[in-house]
C-alpha positions in Angstrom: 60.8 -55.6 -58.0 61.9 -59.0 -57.4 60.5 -61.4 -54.3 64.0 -61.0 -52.8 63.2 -57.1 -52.9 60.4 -58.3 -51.0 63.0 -60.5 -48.7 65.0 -57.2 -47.7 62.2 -54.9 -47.3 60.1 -57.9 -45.1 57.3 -57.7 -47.2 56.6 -54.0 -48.2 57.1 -54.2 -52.0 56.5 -51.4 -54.0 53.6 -51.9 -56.8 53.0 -49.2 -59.3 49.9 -47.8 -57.3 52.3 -47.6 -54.7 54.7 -46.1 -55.8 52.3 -43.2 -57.5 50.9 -42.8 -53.6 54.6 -42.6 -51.9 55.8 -40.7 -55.0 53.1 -37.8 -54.9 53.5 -38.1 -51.0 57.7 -37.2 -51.0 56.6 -34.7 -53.7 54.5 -32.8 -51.4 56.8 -32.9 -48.6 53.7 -31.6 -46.3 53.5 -28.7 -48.3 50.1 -27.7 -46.7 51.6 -27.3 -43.6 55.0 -26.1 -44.5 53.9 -22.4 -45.3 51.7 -21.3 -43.0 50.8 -17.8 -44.2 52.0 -15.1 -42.0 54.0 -17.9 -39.6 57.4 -15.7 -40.3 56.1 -12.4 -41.7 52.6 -11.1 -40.9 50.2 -11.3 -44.0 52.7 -11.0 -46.5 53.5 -14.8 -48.3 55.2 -13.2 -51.1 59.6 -13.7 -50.5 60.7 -12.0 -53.3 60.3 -11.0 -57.2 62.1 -11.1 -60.4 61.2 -8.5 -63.0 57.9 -8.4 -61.2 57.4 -11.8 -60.6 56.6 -13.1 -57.2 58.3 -16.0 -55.2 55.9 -17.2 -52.8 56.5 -18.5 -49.4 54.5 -21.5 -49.7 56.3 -22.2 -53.2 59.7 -22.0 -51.1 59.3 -23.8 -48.3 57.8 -26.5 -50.4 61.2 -26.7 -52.2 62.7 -26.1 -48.9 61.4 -29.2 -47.2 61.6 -31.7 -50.3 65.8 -30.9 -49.9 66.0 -31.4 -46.6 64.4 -34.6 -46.9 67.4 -35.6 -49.1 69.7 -35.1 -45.9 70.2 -37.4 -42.9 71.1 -34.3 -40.7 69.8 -31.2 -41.3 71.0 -28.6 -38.3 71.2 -25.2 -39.1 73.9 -24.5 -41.5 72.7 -27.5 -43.8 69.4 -25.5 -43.6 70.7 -21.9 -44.8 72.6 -23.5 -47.2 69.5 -25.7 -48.7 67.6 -22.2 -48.6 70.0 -20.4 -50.5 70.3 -23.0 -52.9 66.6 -23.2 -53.5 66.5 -19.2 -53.6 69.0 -19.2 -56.1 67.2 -22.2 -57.9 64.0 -19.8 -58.3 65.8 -16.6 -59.0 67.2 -18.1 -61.9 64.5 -20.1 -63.0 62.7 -17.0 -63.6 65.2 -15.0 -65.1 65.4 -18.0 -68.1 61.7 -18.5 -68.3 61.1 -15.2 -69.3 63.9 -15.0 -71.9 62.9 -18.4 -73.1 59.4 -16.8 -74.0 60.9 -14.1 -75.9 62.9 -16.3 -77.8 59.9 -18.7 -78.8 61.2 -21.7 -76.7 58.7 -24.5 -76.5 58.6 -27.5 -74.5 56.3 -30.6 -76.7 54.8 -33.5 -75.0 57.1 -35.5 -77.6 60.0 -34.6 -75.5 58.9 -34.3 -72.2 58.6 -38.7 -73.1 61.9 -38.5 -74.8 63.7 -38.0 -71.5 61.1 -38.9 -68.9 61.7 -42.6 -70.4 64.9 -42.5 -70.9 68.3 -42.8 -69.3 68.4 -39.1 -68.9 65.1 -38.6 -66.7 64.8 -36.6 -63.7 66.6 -37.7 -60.3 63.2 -37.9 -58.4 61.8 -40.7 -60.7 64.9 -43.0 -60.8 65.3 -42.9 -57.2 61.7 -44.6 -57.2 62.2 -46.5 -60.2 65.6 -48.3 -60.4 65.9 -52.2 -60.2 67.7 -53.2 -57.2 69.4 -55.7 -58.7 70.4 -54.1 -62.1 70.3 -50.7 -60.8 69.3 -49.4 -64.1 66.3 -47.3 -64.2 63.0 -49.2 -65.0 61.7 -47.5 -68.0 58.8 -49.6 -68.4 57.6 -49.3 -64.7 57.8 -45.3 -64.6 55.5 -45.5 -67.9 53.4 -47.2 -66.0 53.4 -45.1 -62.9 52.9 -41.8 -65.3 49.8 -43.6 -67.0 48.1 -44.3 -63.7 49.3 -40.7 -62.4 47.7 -38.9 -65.3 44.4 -40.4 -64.5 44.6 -39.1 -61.1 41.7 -36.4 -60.6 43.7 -34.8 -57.6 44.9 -30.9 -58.4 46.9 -30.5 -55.4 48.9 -33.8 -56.8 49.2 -32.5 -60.1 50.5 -29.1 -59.1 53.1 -31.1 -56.6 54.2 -33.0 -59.5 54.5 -30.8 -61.6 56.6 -28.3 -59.4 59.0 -31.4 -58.7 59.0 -33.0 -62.0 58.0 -31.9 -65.0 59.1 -28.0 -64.7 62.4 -28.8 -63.4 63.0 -31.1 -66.6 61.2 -28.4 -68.9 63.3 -26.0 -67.9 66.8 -28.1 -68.3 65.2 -29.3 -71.9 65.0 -25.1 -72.4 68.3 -24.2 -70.9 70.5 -26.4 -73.3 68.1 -25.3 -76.4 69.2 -22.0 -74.8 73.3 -22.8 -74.2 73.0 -24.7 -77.5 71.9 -21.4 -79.6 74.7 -19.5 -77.8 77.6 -22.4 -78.9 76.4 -22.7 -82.3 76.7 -18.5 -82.3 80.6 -18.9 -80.8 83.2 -19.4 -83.5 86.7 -18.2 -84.5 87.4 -16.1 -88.1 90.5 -17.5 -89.9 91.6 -13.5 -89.3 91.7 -14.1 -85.8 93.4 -17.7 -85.5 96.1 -15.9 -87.7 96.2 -12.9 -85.2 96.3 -15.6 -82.1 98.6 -18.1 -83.5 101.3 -14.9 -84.4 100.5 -13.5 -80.8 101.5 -17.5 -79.5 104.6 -17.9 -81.5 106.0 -14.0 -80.9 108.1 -13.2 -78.2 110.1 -10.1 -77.2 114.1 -9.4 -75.9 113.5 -6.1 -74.1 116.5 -3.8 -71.9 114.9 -1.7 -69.0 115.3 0.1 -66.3 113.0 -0.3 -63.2 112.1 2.2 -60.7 110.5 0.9 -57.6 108.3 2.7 -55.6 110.2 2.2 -52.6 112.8 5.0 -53.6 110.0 7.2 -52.5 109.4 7.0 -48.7 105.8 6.4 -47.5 105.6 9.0 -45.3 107.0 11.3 -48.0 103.6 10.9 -49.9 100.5 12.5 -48.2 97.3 10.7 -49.1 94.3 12.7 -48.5 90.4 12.4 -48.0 90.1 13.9 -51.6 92.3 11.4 -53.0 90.7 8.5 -52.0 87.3 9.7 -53.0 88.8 10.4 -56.7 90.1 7.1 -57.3 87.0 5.3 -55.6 85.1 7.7 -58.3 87.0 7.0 -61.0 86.5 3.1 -60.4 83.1 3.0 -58.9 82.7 -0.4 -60.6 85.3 -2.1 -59.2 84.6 -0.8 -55.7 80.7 -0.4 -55.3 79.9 -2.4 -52.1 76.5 -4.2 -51.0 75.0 -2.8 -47.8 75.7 -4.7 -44.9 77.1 -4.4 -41.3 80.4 -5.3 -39.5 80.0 -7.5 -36.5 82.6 -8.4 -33.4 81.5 -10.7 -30.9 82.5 -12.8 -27.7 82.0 -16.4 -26.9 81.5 -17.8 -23.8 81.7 -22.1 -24.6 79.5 -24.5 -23.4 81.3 -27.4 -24.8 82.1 -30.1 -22.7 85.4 -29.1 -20.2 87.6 -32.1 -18.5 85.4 -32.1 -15.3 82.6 -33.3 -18.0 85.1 -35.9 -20.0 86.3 -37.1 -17.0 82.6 -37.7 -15.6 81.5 -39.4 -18.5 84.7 -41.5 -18.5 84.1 -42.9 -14.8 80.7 -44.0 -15.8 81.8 -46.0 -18.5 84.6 -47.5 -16.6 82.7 -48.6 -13.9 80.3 -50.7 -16.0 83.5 -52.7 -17.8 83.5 -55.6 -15.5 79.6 -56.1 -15.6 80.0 -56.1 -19.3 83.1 -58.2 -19.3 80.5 -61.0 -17.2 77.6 -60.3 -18.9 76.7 -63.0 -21.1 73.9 -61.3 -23.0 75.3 -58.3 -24.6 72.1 -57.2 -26.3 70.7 -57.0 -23.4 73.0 -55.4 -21.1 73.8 -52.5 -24.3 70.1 -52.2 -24.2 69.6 -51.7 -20.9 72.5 -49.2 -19.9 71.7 -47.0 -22.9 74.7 -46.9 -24.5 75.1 -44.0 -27.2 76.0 -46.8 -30.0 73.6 -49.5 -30.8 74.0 -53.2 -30.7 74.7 -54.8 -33.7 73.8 -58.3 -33.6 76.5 -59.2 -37.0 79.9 -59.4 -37.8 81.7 -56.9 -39.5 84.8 -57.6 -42.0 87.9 -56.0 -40.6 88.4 -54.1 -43.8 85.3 -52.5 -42.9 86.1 -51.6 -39.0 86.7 -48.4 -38.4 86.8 -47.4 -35.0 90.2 -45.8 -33.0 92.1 -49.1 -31.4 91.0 -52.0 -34.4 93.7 -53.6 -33.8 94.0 -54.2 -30.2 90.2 -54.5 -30.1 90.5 -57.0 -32.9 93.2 -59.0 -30.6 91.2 -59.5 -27.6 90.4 -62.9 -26.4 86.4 -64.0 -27.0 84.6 -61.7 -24.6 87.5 -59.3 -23.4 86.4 -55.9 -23.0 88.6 -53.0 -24.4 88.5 -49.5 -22.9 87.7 -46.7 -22.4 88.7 -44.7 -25.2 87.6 -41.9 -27.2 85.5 -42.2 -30.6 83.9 -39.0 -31.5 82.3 -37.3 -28.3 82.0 -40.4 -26.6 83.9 -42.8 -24.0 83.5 -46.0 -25.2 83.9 -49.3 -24.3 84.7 -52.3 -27.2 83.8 -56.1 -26.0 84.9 -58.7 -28.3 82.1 -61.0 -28.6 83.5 -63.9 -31.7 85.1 -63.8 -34.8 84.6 -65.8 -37.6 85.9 -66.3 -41.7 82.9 -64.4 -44.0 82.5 -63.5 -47.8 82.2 -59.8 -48.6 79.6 -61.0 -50.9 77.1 -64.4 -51.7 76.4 -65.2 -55.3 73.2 -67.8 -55.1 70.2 -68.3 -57.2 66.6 -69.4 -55.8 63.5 -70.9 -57.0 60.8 -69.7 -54.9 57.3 -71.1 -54.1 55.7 -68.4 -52.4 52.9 -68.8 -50.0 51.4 -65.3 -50.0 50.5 -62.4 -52.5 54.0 -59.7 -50.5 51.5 -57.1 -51.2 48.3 -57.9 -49.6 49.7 -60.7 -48.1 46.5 -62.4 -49.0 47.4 -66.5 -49.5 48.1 -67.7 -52.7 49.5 -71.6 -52.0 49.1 -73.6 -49.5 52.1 -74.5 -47.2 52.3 -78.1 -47.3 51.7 -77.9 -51.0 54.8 -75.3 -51.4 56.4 -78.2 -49.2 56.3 -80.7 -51.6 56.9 -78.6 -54.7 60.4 -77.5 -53.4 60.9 -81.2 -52.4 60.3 -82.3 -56.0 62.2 -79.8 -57.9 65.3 -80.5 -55.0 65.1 -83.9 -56.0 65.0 -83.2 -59.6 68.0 -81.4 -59.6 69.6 -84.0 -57.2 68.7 -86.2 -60.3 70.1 -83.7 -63.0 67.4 -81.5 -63.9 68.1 -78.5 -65.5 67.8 -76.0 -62.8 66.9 -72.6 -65.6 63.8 -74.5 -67.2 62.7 -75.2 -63.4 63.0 -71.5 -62.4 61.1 -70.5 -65.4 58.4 -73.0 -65.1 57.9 -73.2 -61.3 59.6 -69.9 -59.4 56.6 -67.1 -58.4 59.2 -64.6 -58.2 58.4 -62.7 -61.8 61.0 -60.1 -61.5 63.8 -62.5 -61.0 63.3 -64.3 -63.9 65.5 -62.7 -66.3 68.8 -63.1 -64.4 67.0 -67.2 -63.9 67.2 -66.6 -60.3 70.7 -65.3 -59.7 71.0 -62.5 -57.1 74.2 -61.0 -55.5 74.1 -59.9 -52.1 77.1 -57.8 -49.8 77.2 -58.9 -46.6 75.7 -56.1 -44.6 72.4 -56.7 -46.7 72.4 -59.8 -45.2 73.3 -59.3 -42.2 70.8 -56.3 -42.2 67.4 -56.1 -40.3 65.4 -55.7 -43.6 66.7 -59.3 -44.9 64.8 -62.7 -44.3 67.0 -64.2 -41.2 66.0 -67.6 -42.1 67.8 -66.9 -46.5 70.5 -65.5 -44.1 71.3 -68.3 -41.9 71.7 -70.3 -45.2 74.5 -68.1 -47.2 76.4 -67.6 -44.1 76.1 -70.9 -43.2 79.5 -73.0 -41.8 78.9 -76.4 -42.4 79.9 -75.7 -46.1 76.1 -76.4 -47.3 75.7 -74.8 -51.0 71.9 -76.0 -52.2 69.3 -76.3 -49.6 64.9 -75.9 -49.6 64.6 -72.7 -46.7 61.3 -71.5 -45.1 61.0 -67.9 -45.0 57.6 -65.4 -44.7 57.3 -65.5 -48.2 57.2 -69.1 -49.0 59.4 -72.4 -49.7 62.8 -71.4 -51.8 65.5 -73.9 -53.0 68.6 -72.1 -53.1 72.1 -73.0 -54.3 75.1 -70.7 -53.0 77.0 -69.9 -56.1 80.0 -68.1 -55.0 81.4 -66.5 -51.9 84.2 -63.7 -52.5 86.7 -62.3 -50.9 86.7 -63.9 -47.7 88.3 -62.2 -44.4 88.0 -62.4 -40.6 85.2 -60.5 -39.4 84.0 -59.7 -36.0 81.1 -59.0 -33.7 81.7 -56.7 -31.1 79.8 -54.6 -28.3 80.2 -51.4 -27.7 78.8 -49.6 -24.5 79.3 -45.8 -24.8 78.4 -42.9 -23.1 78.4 -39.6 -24.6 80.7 -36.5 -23.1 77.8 -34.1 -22.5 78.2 -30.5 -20.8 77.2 -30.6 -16.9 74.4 -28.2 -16.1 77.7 -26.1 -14.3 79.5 -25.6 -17.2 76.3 -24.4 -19.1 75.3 -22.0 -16.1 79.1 -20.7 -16.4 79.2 -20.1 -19.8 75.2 -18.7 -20.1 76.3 -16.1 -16.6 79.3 -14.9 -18.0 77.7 -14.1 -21.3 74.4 -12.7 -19.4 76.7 -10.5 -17.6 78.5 -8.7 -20.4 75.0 -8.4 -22.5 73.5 -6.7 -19.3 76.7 -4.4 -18.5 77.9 -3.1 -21.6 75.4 -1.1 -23.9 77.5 0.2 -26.6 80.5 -0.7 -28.4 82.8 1.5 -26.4 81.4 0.4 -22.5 81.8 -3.1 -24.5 85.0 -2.8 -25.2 86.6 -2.1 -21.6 84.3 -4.7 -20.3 86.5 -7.6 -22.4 89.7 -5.4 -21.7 88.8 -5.0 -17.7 88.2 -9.2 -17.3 90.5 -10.6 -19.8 88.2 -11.7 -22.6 88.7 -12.1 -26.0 86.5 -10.4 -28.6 86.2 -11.6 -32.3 86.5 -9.1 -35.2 84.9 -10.7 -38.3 86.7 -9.5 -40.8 84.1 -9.4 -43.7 81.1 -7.6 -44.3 77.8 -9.5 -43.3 74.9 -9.4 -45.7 71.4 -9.2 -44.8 70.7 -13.1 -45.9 73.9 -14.5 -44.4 73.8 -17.5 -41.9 77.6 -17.5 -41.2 79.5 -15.1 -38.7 83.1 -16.0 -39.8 83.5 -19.7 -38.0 80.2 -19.9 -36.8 78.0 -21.3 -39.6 74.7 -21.3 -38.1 75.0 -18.0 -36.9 71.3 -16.3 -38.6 69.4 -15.3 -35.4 72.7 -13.2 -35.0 72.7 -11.9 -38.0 69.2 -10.9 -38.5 69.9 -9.2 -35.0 72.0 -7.2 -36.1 69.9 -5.6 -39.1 67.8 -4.5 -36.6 70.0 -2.9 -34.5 71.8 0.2 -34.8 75.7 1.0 -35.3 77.3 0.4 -31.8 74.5 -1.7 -30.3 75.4 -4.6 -28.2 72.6 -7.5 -27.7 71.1 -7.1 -24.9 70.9 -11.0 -24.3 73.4 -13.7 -25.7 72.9 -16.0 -28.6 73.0 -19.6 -28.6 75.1 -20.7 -31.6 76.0 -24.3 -31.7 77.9 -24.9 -28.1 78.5 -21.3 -27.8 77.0 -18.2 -26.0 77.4 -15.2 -28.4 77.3 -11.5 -27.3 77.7 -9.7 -30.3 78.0 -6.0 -31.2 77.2 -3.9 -34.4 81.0 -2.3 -35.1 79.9 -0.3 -38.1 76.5 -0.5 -40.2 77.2 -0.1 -44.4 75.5 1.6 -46.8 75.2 0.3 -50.4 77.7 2.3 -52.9 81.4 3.5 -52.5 83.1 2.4 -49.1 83.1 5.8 -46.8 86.7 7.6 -46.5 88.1 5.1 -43.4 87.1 2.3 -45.4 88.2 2.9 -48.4 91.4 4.5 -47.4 92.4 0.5 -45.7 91.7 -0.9 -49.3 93.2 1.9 -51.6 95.7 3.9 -49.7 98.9 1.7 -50.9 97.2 1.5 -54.4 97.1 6.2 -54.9 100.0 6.6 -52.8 102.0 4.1 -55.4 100.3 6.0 -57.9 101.2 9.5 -56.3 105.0 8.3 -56.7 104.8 7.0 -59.7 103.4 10.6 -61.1 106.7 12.1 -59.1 109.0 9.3 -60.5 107.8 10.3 -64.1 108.3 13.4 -63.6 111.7 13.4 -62.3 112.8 10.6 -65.7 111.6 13.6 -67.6 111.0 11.3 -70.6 114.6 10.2 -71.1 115.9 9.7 -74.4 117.8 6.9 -73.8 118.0 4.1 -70.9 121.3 5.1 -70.0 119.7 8.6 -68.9 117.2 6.7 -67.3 119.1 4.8 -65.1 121.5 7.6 -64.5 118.3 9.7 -62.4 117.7 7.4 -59.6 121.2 5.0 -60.1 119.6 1.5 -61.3 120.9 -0.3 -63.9 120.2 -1.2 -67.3 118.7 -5.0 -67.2 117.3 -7.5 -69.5 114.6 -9.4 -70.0 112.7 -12.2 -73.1 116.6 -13.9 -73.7 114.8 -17.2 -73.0 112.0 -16.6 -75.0 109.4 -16.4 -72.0 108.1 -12.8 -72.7 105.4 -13.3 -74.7 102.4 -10.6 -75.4 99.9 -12.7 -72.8 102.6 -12.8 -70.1 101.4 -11.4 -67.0 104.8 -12.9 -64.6 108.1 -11.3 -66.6 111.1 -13.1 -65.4 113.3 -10.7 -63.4 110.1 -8.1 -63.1 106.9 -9.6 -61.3 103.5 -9.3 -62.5 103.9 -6.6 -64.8 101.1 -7.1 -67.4 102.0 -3.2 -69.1 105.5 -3.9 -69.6 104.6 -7.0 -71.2 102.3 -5.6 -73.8 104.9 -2.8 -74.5 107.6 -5.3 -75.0 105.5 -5.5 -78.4 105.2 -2.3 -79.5 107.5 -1.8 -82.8 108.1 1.9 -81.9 110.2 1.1 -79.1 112.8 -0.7 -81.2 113.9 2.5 -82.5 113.6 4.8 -79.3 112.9 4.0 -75.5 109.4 3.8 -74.2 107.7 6.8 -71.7 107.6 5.8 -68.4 105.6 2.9 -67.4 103.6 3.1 -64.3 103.6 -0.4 -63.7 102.7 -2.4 -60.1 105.8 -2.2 -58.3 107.2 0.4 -59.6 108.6 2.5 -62.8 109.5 1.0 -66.0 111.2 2.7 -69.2 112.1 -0.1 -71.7 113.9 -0.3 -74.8 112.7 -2.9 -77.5 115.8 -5.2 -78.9 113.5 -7.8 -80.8 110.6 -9.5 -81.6 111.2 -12.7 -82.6 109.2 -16.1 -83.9 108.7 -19.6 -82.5 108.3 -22.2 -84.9 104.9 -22.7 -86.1 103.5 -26.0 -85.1 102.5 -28.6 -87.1 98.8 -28.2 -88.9 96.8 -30.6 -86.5 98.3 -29.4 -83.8 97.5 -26.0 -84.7 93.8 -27.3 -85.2 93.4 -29.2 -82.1 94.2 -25.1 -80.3 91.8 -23.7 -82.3 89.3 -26.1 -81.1 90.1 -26.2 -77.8 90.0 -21.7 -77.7 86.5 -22.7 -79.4 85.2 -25.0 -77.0 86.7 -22.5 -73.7 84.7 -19.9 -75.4 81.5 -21.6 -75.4 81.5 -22.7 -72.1 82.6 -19.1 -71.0 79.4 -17.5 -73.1 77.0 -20.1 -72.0 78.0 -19.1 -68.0 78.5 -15.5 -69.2 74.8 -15.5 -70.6 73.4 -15.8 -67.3 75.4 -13.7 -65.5 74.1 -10.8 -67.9 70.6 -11.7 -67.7 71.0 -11.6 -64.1 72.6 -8.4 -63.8 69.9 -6.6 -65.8 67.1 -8.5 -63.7 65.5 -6.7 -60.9 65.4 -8.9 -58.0 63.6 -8.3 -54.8 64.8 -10.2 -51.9 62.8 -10.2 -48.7 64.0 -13.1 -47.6 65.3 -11.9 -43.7 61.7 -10.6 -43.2 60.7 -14.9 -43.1 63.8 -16.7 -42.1 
């Protein structure tokens, strides 16, 4: 890391044994205290299995904890999702693991090197180990690191690193040995290019007659209980269902009402003309606890964004703006200066530093650094070579192979974590380019290279106040849900409660799962949910939930078991689908397999159309112009038989079809390469198909416990 690392971070540079402490400490993520056994679920630590393997709590959370740390704000739907994630991470690291042992997989210390020290290492060490300046990942540092890690005699360490680390990356290095067996299996016989490039070029001219299914009236077609139950039967695949339960619910809101945004807006504007006079705004930010911080910079217009730039921008020095809405607050916007500044500062130093930055222990003497930056200022006054100066005299080592050059945006160094005094001097006005500055670290002669982009930037105040809920319109909100939990029992007294005072109840329209965390809108909705896998069918919560700004009452509408959908169910996702197929079997039978379409379009008066003129109908068309989606008709548009007699009826998707084949005719073949590059591309579909497909199988076949809702 280079000394103006050292400059940002005011002294706390990262050395290897360092980084090995912080490293091992992210990696543990306070795994010992993460997991308490029994915290969620008595005794039990165990969360799960696959194929008889257990997936521990402790294990979980661990994982758990290391991704949240990756997020700025983790509420409660960030959470579920980072669980669920993690979950699925496991479940499926499992599932490959044990069909990488059966296939012989192995994972040699030769490789693990190959791509710890390379440009294709894990996330976790390049985060720690990327120059700042470069931003490419320093191999020669994380070899370090992993020498002086390996030494260490700590288990606990060596199990956290490895869980982060090295079985993440051993199980990636598996997976694509894994994929990479399954593409070198995919490939596609000259037999069936031939087959595919004939099916390409061939398309059919076809005459028809369509029957819809609306020359049968609805309630002409009786769909019974037995019905249903046959066709669920009969496809049982498509329509098996997970158990779950069906949930309605009322919100009472405890969001902020216009009594509340008109509160917060009075308090605001009663402090504009103290601000307007103030003369230290710091200060008087500070001290009236405004919901934004002061920023004691200038920011580039480009880089403003806040509602009202522009008339904000437009004030005179030290007019206040306001109040307006940004976000949930009431804010007002004092215009402090403005000024011309770079959106970045090339420069280049030569640093004689006073101090060790990472014991801080003294290594030079001040007045000695003194006159060493004196000298080599008036050497390159004279017209010494500034490079062979850096590389003789500069301490900072890591800066040495740029000779000193460094790049900086102007919120670095405007930042809190850079040296003010290296600050003062790029941003300087009086036009100054080479000057000898003080900072913690030492002496530094610096040159300003270049400045680019320059624009008008501006420092500005902003005193806000965020629109909070008064305690009134929480007690509202929390009485009138109270009051419905503590009336209405069951789903029917439930129901005329929000009937009898004018509420509105919330169907959700899909089914909930027993490890779901959303309740349609609400996305952090789990204590409901895990509620309502206790309860019974037609229970009501007997106290409201707290989701977000809301007060939820929720009740059970119907509990599901895992299997077919029950009669009512089914009958609102299939009824349309048998009764179509009911008239279809009557609409058959009436054509009576007509010999020609004239007779077909005789029985029910339609006419004779056509359909392919313009080449469209092809044998993978599923959208037939003139027809619909009609992916039948379009593969007996290439049967040869029908180009000497009409087809049998087609019970199609909107109706009847009988058609009558008048060709099958031939694109042009396209030209070799062409051809090739198809072929390629089917090829390289296929594999990534198989390689996702793959998975999917060995999922499917796993047996996986989930007992995740008894923890979280």
């Amino acid at each position: 890391m280079s000394i103006i690392q050292n400059i940002r971070d005011k002294g706390a540079a990262i050395v290897i044994g360092v980084i090995s402490l912080s490293l091992i400490g992210f990696l543990l993520m306070d795994a010992r205290s993460g997991a308490s056994k029994g915290m969620f679920g008595g005794n039990s630590t165990t969360i799960g299995s696959v194929n008889g393997q257990s997936i521990e709590l402790e294990d979980f959370s661990t994982k758990v904890k290391a991704a949240e740390a990756q997020y700025q704000n983790t509420n409660g739907g960030v959470i579920q999702q980072i669980r669920q994630g993690i979950w699925d991470q496991m479940v499926g690291e499992k599932i490959v693991t044990s069909e990488f042992n059966k296939l012989g997989f192995a994972f040699t210390a030769k490789e693990m090197s190959s791509i710890m020290f390379s440009n294709d290492a894990p996330q976790a060490l390049k985060q720690n180990f990327t120059d700042q300046q470069t931003g490419q990942y320093d191999i020669a540092k994380a070899q370090q690191w992993w020498a002086q890690t390996k030494r260490v005699n700590n288990e606990e360490q060596r199990s956290a690193i490895n869980a982060q680390i090295i079985d993440p990356m051993k199980i990636g290095a598996l997976y694509n040995k894994y994929t990479s067996m399954i593409n070198g299996s995919v490939y596609e016989p000259s037999w069936m290019t031939a087959k595919l490039t004939e099916e390409t070029k061939s398309f059919a001219n076809i005459s028809f007659v369509a029957v819809p299914y609306t020359v049968i009236s609805d309630s002409a077609v009786t769909v019974t209980d037995g019905d249903i139950e046959k066709y669920l039967e009969k496809n049982k695949a498509k329509y098996k269902q997970e158990a779950g339960v069906m949930i309605s619910y009322v919100s009472f809101s405890s969001a902020p009402n216009q009594k509340d945004s008109a509160r917060a807006k009075d308090v605001v504007l009663n402090l504009k003309s103290a601000l307007a006079a103030d003369t230290n705004s710091k200060a008087f930010i500070a001290r009236n606890t405004s919901a934004i911080n002061f920023f004691d910079g200038y920011t580039l217009k480009s880089k403003i964004q806040v509602p009202n730039k522009d008339s904000i921008m437009a004030l005179p020095d030290g007019s206040v703006f306001g109040p307006y809405i940004d976000g949930g607050n009431y804010v007002l916007a004092k215009k402090i200066s403005s000024k011309i500044l770079p959106d970045s500062v090339k420069c280049r130093h030569i640093l004689l530093g006073t101090s060790n930055p990472q014991t801080q222990e003294a290594t030079m003497p001040d007045s000695i650094a003194k006159r060493k930056v004196d000298s080599i200022e008036a050497a390159i006054k004279g017209g010494a070579d500034f490079d062979a100066l850096e590389a003789k005299y500069s301490t900072d080592q890591a800066a040495h192979k740029d000779k000193g050059v460094m790049t900086f945006d102007i919120a670095t160094i405007q930042g809190d974590n850079f040296a003010k005094e290296f600050a003062d001097f790029l941003l300087n006005e009086k036009g100054e380019t080479k000057k000898a500055v003080k900072t913690q670290f030492g002496w530094h002669y610096i040159e300003i290279l270049d400045k680019k982009n320059p624009e008008p930037a501006y420092k500005v105040a902003y005193m806000a106040k965020e629109i909070v809920p008064s305690d009134e319109t929480v007690n509202t909100a929390n009485g009138g849900a109270t009051k419905l939990a503590g009336q209405a029992r069951d789903l029917k007294a439930f129901d005329e409660y929000v009937k009898k005072n004018g509420l509105k109840k919330t169907d959700v329209p899909t089914l909930i799962k027993e490890n779901d965390f959303a309740l349609g809108g609400l996305n952090d909705a789990r204590q409901v949910i895990k509620w309502a896998f206790d309860a019974k069918e037609g229970d009501v919560s007997n106290e409201p939930f707290t989701v977000g700004t809301e007060y939820i009452v929720p009740v059970v509408t119907k509990k599901v078991k895992e299997g077919l959908p029950d009669d009512k169910s089914g009958r609102t996702m299939i009824e349309n689908l048998v009764r179509n197929q009911k008239k279809g079997e009557e609409i058959k039978k009436k054509l009576n397999n007509p010999s020609t379409l004239e007779a077909a379009a005789a029985v029910y008066q339609k006419p004779v159309l056509q359909s392919g003129a313009d080449s469209t109908l092809t044998f993978n068309a599923l959208i037939i112009n003139g027809v619909g989606n009609e992916p039948k008709v379009a593969g007996a548009s290439f049967n040869k038989e029908f180009q000497t007699k009409v087809s049998p009826p087609i019970a199609g998707n909107t109706g009847v079809f009988v058609i009558k084949v008048n060709s099958i005719n031939s694109k042009p073949s396209d030209p070799p390469q062409i051809a090739q590059q198809q072929k390629e591309q089917r090829v390289s579909q296929q594999k990534q198909q198989e390689s996702g497909n793959s998975f999917t199988a060995l999922k499917k076949l796993a047996d996986i416990k989930d007992k995740r809702s008894k923890f979280f």
